[in-house]
C-alpha positions as CSV (number, residue, x, y, z in Angstrom):
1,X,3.9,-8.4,14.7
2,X,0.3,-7.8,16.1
3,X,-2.7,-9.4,14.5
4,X,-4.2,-6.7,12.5
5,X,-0.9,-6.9,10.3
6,X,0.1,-10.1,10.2
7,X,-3.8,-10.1,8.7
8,X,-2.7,-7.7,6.1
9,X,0.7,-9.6,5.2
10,X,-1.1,-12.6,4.7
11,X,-3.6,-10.9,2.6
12,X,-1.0,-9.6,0.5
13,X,1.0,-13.0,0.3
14,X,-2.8,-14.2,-1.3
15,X,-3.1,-11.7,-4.0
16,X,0.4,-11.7,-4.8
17,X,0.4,-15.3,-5.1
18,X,-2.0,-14.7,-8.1
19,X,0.7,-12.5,-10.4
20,X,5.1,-13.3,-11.4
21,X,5.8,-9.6,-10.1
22,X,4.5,-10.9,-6.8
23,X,2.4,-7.4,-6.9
24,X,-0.2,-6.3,-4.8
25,X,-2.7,-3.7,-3.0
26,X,-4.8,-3.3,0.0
27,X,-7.2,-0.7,1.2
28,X,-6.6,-0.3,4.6
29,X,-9.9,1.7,5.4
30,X,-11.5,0.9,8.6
31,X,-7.9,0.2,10.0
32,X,-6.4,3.9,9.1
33,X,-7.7,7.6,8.4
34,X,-4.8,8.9,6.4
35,X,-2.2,8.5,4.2
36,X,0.4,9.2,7.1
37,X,-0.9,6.4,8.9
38,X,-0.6,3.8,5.7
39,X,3.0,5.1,5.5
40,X,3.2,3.9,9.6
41,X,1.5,0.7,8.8
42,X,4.1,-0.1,5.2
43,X,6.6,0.8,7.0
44,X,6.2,-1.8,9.6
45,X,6.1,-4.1,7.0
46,X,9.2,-2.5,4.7
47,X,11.3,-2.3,7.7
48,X,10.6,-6.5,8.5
49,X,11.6,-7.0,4.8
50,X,7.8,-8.4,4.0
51,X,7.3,-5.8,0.8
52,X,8.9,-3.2,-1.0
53,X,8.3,-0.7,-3.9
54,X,5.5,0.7,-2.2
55,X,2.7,3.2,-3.2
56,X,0.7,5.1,-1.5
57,X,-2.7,6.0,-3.2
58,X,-5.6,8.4,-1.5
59,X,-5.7,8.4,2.1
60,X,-6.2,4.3,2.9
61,X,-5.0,2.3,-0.3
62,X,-1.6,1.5,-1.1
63,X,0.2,-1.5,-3.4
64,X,3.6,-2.8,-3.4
65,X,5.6,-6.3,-3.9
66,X,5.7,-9.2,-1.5
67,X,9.2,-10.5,-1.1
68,X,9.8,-13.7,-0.7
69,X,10.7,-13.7,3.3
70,X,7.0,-13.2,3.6
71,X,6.0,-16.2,1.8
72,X,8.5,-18.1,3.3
73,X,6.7,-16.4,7.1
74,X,3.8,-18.0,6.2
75,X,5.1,-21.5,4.6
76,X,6.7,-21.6,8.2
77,X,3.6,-21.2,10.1
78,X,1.7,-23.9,7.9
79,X,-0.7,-21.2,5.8
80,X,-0.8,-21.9,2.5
């Protein structure tokens, strides 16, 4: 997993930490220019079993849930 989204994941472990549906979104501006490209980038992250239920709003924003294999990722490298 390269930087940029383990950045993300861990971003999304944060806020999702916050709600019992373990929801959350991101804007990926600055890191994409289109919707196809957030659909690349989610499904990185779908395909390691990190999130699921995701949507895909405007060209750089999306949401989805966190599942817990990616808190347990980052429990594992000692982030809280």
């Amino acid at each position: 997993m390269n930087d940029t989204i383990k950045n993300v994941l861990y971003e999304l472990v944060e806020r999702a930490k916050k709600n019992k549906e373990h929801e959350a979104s991101f804007d990926l501006i600055g890191i994409v220019n289109n919707s196809d490209q957030v659909r690349s980038f989610t499904n990185q992250l779908k395909d390691e079993g990190f999130i699921t239920n995701i949507n895909i709003y405007g060209k750089t924003h999306f949401s989805c849930n966190v599942t817990e294999k990616a808190f347990e990722h980052f429990k594992e490298e000692g982030m809280k």
